[in-house]
PyMOL Python script that loads the backbone (N, CA, C, O; Angstrom):
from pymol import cmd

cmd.read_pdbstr("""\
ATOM      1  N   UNK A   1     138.885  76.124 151.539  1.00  0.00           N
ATOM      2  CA  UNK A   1     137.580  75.534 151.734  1.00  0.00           C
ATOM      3  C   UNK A   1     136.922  75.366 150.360  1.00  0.00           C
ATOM      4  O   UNK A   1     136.902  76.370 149.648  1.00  0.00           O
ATOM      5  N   UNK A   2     136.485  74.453 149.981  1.00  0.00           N
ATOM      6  CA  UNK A   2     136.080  74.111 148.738  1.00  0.00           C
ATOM      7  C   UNK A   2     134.200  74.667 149.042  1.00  0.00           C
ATOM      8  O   UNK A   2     133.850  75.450 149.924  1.00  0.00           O
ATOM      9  N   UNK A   3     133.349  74.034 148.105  1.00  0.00           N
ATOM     10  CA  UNK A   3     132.345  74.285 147.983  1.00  0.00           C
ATOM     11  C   UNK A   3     131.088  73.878 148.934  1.00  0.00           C
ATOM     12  O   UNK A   3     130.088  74.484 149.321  1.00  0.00           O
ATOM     13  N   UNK A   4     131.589  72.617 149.124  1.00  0.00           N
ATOM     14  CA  UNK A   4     130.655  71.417 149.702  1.00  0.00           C
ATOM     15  C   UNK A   4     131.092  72.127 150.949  1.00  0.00           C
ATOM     16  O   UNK A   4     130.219  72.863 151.407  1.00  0.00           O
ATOM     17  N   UNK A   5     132.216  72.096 151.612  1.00  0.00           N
ATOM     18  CA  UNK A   5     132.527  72.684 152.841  1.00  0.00           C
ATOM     19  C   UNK A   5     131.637  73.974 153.467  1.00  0.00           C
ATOM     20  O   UNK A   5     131.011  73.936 154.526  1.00  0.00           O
ATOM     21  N   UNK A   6     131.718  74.908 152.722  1.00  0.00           N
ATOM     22  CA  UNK A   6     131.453  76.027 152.544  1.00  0.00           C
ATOM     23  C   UNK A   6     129.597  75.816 153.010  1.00  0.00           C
ATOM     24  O   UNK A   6     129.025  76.159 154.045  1.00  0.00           O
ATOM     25  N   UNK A   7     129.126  75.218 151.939  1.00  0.00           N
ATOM     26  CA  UNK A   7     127.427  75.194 151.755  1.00  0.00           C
ATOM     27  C   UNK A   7     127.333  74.415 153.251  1.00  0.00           C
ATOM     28  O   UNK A   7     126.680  74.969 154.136  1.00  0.00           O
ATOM     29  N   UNK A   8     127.985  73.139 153.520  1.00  0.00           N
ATOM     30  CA  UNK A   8     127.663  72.664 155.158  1.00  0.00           C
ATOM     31  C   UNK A   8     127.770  73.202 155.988  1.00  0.00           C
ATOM     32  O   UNK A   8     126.972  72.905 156.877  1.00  0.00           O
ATOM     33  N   UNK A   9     128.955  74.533 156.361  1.00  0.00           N
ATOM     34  CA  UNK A   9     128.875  75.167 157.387  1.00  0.00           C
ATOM     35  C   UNK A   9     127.919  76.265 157.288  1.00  0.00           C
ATOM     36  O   UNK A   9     127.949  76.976 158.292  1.00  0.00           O
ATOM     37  N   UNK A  10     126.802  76.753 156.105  1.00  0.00           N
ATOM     38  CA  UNK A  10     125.882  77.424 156.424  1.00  0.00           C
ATOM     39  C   UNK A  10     124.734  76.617 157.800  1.00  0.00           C
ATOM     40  O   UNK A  10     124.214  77.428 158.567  1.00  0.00           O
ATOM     41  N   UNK A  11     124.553  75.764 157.930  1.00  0.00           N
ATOM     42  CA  UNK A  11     123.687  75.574 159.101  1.00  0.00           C
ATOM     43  C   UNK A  11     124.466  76.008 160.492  1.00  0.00           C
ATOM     44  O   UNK A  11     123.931  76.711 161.350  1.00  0.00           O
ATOM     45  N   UNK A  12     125.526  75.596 160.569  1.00  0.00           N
ATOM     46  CA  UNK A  12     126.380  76.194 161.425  1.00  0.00           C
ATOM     47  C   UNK A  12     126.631  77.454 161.630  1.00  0.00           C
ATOM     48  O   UNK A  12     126.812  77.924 162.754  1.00  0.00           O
ATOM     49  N   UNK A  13     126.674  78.295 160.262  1.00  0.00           N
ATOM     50  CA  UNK A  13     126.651  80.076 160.677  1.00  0.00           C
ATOM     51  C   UNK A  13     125.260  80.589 161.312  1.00  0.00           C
ATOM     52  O   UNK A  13     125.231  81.329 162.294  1.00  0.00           O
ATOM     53  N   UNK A  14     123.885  80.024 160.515  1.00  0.00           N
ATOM     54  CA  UNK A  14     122.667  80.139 161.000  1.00  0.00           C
ATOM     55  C   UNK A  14     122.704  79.669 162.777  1.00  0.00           C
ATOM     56  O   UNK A  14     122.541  80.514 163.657  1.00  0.00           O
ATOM     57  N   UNK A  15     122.864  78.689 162.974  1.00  0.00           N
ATOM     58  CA  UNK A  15     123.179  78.023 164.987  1.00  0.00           C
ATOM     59  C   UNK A  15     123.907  79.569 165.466  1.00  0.00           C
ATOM     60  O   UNK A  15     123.516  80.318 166.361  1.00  0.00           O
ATOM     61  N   UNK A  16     124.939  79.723 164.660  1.00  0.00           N
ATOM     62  CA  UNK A  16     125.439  80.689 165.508  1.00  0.00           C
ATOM     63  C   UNK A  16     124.746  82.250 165.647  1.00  0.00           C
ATOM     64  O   UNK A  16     124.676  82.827 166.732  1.00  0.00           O
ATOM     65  N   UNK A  17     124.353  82.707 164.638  1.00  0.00           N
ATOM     66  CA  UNK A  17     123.343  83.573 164.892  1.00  0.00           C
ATOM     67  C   UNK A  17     122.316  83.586 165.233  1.00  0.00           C
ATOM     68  O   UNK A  17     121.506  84.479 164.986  1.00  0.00           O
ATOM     69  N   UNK A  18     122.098  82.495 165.946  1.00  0.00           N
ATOM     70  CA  UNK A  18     120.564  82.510 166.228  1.00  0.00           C
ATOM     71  C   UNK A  18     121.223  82.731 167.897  1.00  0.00           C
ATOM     72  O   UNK A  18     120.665  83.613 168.550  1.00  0.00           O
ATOM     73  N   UNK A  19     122.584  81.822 168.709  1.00  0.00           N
ATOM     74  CA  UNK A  19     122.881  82.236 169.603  1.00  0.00           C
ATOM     75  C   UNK A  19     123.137  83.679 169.542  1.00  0.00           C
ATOM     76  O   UNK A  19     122.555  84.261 170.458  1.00  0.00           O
ATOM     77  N   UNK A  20     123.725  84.359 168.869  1.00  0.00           N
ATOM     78  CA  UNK A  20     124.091  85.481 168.801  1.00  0.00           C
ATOM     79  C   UNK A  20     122.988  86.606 169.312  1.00  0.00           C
ATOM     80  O   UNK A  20     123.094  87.444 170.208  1.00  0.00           O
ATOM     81  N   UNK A  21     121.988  86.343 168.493  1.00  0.00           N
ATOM     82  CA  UNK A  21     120.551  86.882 168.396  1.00  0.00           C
ATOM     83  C   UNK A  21     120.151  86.514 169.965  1.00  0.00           C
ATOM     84  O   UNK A  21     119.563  87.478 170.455  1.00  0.00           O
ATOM     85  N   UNK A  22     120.245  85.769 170.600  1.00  0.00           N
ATOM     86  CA  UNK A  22     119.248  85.199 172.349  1.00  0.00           C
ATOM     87  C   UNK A  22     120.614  85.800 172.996  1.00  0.00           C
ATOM     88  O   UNK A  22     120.402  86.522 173.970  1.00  0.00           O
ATOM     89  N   UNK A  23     121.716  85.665 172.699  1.00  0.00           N
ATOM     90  CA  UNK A  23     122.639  86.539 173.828  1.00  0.00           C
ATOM     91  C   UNK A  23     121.988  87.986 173.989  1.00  0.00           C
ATOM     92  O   UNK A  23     121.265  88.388 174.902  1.00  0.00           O
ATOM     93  N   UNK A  24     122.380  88.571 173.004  1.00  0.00           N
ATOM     94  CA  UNK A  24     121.813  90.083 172.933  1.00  0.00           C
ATOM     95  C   UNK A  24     120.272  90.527 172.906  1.00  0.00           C
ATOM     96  O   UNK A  24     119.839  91.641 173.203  1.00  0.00           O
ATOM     97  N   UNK A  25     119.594  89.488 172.512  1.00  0.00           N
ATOM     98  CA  UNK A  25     118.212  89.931 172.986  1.00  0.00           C
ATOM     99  C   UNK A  25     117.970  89.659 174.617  1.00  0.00           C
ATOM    100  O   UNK A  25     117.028  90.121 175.261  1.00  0.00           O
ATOM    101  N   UNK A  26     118.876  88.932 175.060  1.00  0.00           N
ATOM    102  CA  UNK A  26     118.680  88.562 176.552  1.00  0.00           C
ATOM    103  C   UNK A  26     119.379  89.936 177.488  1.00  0.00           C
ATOM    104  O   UNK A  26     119.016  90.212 178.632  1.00  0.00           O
ATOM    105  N   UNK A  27     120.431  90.684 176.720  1.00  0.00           N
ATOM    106  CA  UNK A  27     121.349  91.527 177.665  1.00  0.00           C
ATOM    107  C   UNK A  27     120.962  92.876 177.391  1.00  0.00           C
ATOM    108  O   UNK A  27     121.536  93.888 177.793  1.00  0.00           O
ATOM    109  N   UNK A  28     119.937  92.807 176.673  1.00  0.00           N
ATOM    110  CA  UNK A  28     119.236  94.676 175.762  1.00  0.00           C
ATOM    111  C   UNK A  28     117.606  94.394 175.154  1.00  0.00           C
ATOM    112  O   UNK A  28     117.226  93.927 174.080  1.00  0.00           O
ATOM    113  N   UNK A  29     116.922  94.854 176.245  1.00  0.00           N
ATOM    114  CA  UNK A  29     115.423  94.372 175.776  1.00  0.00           C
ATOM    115  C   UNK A  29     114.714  95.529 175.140  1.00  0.00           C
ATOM    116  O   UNK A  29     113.558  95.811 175.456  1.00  0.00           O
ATOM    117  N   UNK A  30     115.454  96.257 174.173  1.00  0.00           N
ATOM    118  CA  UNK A  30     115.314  97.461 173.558  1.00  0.00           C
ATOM    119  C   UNK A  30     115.111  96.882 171.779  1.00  0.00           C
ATOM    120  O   UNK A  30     114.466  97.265 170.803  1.00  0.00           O
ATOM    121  N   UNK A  31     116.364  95.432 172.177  1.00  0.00           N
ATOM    122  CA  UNK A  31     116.118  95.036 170.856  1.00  0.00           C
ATOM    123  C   UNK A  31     115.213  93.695 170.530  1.00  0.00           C
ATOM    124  O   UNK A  31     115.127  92.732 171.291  1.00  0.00           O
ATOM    125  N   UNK A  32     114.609  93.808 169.355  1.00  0.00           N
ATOM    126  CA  UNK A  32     113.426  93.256 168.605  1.00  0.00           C
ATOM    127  C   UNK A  32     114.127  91.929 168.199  1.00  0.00           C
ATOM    128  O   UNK A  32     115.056  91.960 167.392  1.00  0.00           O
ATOM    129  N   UNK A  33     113.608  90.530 168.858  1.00  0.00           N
ATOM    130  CA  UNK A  33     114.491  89.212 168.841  1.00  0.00           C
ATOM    131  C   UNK A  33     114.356  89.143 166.631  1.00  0.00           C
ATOM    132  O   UNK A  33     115.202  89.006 165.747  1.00  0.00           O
ATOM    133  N   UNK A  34     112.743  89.340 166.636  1.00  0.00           N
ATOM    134  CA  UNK A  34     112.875  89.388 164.653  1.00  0.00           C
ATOM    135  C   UNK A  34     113.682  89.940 164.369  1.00  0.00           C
ATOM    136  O   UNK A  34     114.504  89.362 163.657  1.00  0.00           O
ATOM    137  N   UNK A  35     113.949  91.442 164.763  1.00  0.00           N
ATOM    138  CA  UNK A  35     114.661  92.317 163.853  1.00  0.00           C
ATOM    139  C   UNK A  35     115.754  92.185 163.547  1.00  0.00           C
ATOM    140  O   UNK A  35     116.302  92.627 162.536  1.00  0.00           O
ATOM    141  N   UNK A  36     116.456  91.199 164.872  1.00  0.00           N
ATOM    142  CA  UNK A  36     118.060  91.085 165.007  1.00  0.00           C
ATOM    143  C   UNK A  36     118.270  89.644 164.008  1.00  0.00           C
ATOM    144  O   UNK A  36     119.334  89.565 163.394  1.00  0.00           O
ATOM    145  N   UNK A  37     117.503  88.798 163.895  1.00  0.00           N
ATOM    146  CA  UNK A  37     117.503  87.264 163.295  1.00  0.00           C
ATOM    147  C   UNK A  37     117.409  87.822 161.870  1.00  0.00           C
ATOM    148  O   UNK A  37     118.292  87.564 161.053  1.00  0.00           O
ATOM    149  N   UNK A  38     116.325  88.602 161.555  1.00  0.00           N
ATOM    150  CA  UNK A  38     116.539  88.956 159.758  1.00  0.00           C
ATOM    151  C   UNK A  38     117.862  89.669 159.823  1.00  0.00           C
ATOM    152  O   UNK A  38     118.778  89.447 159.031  1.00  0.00           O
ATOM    153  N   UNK A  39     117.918  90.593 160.872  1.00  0.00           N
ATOM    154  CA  UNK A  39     120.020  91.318 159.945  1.00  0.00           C
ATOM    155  C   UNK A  39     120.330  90.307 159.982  1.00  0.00           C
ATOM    156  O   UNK A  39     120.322  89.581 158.988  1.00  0.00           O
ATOM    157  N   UNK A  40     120.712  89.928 161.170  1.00  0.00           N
ATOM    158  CA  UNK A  40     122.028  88.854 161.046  1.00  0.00           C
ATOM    159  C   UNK A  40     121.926  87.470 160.071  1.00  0.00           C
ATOM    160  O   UNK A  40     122.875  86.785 159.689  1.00  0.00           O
ATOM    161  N   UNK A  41     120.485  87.266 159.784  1.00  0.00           N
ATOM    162  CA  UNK A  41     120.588  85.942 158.183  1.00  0.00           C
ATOM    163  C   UNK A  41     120.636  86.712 157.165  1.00  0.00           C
ATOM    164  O   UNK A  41     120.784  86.156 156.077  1.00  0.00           O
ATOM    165  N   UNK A  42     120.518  88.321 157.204  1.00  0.00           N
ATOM    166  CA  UNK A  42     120.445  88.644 155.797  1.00  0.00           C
ATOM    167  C   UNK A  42     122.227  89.097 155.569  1.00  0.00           C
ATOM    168  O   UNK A  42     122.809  88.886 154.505  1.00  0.00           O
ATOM    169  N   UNK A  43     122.665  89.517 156.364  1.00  0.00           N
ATOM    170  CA  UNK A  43     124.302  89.099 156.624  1.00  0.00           C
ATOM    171  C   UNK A  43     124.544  88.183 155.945  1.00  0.00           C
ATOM    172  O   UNK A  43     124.987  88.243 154.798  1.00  0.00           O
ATOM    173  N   UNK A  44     124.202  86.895 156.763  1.00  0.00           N
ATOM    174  CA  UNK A  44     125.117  85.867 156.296  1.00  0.00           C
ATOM    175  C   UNK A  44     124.119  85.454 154.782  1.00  0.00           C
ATOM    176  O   UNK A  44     124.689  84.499 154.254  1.00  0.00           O
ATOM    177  N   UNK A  45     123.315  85.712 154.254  1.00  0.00           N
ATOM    178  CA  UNK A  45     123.014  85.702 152.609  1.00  0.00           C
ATOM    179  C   UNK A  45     124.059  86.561 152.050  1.00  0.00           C
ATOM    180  O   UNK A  45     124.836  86.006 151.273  1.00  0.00           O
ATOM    181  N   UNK A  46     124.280  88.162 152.358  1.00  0.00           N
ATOM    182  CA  UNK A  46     125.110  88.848 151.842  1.00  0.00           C
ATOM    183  C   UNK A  46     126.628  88.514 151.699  1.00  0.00           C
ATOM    184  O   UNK A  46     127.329  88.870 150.752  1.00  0.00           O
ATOM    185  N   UNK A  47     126.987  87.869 152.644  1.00  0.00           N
ATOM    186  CA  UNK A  47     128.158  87.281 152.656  1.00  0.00           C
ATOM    187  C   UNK A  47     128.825  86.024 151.881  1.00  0.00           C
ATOM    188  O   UNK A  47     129.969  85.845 151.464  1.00  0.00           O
ATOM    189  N   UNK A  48     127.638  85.210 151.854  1.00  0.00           N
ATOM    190  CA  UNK A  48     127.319  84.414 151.523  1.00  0.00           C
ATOM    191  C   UNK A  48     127.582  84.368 150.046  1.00  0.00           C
ATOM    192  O   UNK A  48     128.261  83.473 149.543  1.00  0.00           O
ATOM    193  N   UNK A  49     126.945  85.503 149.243  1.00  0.00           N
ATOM    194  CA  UNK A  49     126.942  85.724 147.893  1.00  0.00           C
ATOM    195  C   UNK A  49     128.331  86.511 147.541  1.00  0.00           C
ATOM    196  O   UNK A  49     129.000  86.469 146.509  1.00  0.00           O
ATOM    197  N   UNK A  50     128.522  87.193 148.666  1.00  0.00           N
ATOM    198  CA  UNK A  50     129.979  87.669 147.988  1.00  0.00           C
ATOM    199  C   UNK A  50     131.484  86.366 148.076  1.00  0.00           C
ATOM    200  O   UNK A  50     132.459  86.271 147.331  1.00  0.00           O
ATOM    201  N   UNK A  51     131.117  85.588 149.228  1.00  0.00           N
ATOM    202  CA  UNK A  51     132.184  84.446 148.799  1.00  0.00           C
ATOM    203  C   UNK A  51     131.598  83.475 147.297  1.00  0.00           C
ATOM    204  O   UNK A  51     132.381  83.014 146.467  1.00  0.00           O
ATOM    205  N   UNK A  52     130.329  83.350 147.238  1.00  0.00           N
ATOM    206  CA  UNK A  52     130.362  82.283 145.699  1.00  0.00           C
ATOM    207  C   UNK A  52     130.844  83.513 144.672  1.00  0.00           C
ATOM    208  O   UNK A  52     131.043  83.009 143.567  1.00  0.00           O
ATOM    209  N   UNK A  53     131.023  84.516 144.661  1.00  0.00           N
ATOM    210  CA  UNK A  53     131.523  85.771 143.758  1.00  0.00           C
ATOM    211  C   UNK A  53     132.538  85.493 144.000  1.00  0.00           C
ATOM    212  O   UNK A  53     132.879  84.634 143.186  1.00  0.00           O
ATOM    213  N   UNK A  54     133.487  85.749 144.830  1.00  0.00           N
ATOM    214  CA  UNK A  54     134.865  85.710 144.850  1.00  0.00           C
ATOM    215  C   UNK A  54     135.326  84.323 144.190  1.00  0.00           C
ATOM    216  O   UNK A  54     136.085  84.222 143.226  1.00  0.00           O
ATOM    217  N   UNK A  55     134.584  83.040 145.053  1.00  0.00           N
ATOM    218  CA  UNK A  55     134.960  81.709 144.136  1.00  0.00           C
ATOM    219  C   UNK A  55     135.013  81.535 142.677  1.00  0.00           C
ATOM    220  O   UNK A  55     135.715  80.765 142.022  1.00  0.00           O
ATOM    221  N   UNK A  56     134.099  82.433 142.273  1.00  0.00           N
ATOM    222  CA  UNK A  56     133.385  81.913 140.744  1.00  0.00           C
ATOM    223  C   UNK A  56     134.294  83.544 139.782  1.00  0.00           C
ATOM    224  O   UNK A  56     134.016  83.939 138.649  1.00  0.00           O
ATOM    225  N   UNK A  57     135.234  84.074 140.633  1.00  0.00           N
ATOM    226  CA  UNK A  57     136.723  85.384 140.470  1.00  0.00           C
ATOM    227  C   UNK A  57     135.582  86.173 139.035  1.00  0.00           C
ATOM    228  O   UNK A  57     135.732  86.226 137.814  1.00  0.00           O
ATOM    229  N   UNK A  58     134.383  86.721 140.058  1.00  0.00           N
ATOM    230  CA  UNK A  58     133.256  87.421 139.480  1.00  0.00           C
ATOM    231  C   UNK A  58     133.399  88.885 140.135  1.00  0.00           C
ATOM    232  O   UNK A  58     132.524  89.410 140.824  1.00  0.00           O
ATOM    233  N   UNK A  59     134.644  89.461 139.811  1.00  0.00           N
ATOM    234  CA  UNK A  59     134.735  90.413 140.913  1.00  0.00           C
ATOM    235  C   UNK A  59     133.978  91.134 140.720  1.00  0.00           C
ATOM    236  O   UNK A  59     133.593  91.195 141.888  1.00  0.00           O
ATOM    237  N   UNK A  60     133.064  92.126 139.983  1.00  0.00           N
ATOM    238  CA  UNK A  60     132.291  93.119 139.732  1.00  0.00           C
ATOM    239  C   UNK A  60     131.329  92.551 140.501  1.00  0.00           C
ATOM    240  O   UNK A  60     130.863  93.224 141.420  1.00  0.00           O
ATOM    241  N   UNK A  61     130.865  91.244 140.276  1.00  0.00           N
ATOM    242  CA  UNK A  61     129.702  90.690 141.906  1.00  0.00           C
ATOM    243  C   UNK A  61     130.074  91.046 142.879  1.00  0.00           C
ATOM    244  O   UNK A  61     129.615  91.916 143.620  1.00  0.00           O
ATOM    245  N   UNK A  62     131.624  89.917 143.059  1.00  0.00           N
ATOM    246  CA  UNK A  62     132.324  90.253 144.266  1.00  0.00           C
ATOM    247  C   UNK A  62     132.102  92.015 145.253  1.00  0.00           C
ATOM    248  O   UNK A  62     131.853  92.178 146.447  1.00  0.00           O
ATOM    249  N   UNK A  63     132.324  93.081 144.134  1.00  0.00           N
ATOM    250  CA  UNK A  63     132.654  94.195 144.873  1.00  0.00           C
ATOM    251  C   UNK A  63     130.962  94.689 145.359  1.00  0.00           C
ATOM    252  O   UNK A  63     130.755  95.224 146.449  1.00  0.00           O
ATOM    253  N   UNK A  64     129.911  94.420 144.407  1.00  0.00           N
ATOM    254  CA  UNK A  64     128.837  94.822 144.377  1.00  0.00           C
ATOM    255  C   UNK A  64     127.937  94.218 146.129  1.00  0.00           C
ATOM    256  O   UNK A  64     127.321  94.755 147.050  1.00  0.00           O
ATOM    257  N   UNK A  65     128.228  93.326 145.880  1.00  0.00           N
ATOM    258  CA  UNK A  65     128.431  92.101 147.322  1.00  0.00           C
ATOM    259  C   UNK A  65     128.631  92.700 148.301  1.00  0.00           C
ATOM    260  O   UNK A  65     127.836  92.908 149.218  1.00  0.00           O
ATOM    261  N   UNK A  66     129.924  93.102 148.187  1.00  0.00           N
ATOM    262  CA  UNK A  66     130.646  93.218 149.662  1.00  0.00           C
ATOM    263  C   UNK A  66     129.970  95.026 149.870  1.00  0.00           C
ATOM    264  O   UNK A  66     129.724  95.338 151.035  1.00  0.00           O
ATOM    265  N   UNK A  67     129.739  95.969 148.913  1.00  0.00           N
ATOM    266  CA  UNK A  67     128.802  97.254 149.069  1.00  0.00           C
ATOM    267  C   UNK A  67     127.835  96.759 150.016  1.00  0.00           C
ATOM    268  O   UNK A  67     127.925  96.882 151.238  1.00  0.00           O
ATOM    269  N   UNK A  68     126.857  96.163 149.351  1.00  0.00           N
ATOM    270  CA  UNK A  68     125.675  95.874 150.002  1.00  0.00           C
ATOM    271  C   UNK A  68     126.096  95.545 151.107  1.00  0.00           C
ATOM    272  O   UNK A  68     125.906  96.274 152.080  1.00  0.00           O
ATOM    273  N   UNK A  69     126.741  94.410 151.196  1.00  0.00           N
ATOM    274  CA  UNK A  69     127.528  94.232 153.031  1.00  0.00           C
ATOM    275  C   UNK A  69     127.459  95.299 153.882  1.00  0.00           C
ATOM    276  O   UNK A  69     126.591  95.463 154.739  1.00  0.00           O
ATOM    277  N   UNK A  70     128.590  96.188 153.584  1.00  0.00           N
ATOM    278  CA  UNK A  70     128.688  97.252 153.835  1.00  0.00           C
ATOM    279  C   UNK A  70     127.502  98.104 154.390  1.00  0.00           C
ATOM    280  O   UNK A  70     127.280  98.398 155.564  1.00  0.00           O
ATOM    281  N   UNK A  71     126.736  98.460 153.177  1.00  0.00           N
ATOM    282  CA  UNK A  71     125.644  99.261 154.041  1.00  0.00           C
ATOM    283  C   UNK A  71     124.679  98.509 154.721  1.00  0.00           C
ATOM    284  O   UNK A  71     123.832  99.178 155.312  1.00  0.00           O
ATOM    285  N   UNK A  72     124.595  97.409 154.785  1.00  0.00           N
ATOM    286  CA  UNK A  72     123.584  96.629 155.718  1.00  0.00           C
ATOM    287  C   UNK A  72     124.300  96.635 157.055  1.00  0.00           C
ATOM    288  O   UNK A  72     123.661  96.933 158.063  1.00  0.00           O
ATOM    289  N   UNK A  73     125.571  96.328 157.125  1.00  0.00           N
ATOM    290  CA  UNK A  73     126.208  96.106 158.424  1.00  0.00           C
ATOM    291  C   UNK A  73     126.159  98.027 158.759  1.00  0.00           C
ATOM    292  O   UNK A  73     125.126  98.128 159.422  1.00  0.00           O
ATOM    293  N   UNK A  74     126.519  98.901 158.672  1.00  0.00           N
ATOM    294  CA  UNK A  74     126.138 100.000 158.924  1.00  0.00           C
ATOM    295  C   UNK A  74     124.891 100.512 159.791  1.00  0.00           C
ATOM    296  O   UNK A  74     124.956 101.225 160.793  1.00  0.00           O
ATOM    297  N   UNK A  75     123.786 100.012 159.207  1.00  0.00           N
ATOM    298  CA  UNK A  75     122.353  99.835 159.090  1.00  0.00           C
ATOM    299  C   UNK A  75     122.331  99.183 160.165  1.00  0.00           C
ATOM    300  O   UNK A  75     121.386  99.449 160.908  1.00  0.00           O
ATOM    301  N   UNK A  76     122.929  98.545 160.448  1.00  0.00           N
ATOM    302  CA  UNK A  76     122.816  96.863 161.864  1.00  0.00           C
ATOM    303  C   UNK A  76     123.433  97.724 162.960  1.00  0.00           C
ATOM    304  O   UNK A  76     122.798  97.861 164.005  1.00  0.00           O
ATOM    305  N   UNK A  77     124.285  98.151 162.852  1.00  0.00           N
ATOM    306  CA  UNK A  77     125.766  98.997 163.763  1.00  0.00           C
ATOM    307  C   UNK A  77     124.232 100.150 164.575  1.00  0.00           C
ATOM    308  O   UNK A  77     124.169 100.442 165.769  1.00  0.00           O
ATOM    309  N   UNK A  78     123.342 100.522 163.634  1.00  0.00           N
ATOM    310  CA  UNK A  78     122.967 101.609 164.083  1.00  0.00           C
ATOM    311  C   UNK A  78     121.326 101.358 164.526  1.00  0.00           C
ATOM    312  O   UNK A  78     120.541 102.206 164.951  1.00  0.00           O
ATOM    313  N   UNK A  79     121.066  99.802 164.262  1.00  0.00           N
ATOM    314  CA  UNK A  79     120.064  99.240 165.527  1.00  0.00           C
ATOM    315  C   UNK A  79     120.088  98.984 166.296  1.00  0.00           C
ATOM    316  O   UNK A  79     119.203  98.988 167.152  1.00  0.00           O
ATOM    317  N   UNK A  80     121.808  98.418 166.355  1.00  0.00           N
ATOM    318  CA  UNK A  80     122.287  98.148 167.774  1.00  0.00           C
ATOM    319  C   UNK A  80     122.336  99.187 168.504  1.00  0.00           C
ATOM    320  O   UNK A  80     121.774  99.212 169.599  1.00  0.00           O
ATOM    321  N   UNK A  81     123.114 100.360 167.948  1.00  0.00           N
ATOM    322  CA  UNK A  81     123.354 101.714 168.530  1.00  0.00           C
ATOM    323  C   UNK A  81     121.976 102.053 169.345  1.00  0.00           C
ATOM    324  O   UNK A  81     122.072 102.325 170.542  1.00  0.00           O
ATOM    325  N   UNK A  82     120.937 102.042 168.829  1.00  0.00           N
ATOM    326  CA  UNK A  82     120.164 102.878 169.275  1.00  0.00           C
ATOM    327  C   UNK A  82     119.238 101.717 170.695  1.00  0.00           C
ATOM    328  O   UNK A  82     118.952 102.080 171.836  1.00  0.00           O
ATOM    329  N   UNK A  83     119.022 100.558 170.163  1.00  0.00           N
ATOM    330  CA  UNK A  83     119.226 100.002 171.930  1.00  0.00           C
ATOM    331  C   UNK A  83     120.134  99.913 172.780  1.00  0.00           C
ATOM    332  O   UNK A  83     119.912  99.109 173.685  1.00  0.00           O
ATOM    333  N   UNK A  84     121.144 100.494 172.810  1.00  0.00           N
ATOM    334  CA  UNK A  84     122.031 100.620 173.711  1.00  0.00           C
ATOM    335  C   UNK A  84     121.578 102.081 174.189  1.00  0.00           C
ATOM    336  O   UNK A  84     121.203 102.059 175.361  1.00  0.00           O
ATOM    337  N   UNK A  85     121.511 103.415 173.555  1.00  0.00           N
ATOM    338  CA  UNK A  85     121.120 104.658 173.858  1.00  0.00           C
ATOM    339  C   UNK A  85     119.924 104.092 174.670  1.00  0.00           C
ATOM    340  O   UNK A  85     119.972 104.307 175.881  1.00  0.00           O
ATOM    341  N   UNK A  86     118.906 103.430 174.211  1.00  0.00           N
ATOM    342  CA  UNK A  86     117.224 103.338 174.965  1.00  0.00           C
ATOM    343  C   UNK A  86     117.738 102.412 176.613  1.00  0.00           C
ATOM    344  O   UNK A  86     117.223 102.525 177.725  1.00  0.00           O
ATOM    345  N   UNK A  87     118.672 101.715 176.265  1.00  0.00           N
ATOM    346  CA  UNK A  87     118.989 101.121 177.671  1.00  0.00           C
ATOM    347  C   UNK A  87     119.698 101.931 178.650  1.00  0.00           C
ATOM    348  O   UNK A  87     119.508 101.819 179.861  1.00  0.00           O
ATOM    349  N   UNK A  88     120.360 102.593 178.222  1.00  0.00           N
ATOM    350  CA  UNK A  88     121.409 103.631 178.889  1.00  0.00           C
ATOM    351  C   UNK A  88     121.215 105.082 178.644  1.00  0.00           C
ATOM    352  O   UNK A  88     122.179 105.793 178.359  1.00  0.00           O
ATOM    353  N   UNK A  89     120.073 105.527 178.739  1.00  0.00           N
ATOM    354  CA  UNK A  89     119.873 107.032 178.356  1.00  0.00           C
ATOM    355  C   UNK A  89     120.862 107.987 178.976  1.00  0.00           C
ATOM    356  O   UNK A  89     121.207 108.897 178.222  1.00  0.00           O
ATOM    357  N   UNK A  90     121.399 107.983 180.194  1.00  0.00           N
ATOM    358  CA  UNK A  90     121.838 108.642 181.167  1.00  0.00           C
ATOM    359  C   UNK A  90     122.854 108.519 181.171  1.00  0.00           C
ATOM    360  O   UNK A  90     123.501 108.981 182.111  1.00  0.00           O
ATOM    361  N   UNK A  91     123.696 107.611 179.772  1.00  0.00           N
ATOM    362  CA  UNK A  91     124.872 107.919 179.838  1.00  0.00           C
ATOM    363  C   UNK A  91     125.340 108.433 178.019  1.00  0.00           C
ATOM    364  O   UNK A  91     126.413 108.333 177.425  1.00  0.00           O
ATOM    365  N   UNK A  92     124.041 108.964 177.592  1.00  0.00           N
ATOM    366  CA  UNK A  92     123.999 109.505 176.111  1.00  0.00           C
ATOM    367  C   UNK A  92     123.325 110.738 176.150  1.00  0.00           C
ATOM    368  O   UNK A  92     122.393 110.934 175.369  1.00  0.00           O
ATOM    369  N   UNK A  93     123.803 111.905 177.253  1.00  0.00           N
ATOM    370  CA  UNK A  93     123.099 112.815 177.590  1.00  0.00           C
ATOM    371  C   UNK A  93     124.105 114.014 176.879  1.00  0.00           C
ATOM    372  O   UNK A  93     123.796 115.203 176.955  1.00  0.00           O
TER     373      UNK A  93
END
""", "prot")
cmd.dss("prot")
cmd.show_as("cartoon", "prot")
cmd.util.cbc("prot")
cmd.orient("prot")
């Protein structure tokens, strides 16, 4: 995937997280429709910056990148986590 490719399918990753975001705000009303739309675009920024790193073979970005990834998706893992506990108490006993 070259560059131009790459930058056009950002409107397309955004469409998809925004479905992403109304699935799960529709199936867990524990979670916050904002809260889930900033992770998941600040994801795809984070991601985002670690592929023009990898393109531009900036690996010290690259690795710094994919950290931050890392602990944001962590961070996400454990907002989700905890509306699932608030929806299902009775089976996190």
């Amino acid at each position: 995937m070259d560059l131009h490719d790459f930058f056009c399918n950002r409107k397309a990753f955004a469409r998809n997280a925004d479905q992403i975001v109304a699935f799960l705000t529709a199936a867990n009303p524990n979670w916050s429709k904002k809260e889930l739309t900033d992770m998941f675009y600040t994801h795809l920024k984070l991601t985002t910056d670690e592929v023009l790193a990898r393109l531009e073979k900036d690996w010290d970005k690259d690795i710094r990148s994919a950290d931050r990834n890392e602990t944001h998706l962590i961070h996400m893992g454990d907002i989700l986590t905890e509306g699932i506990v608030k929806q299902f108490p009775d089976k996190f006993k």
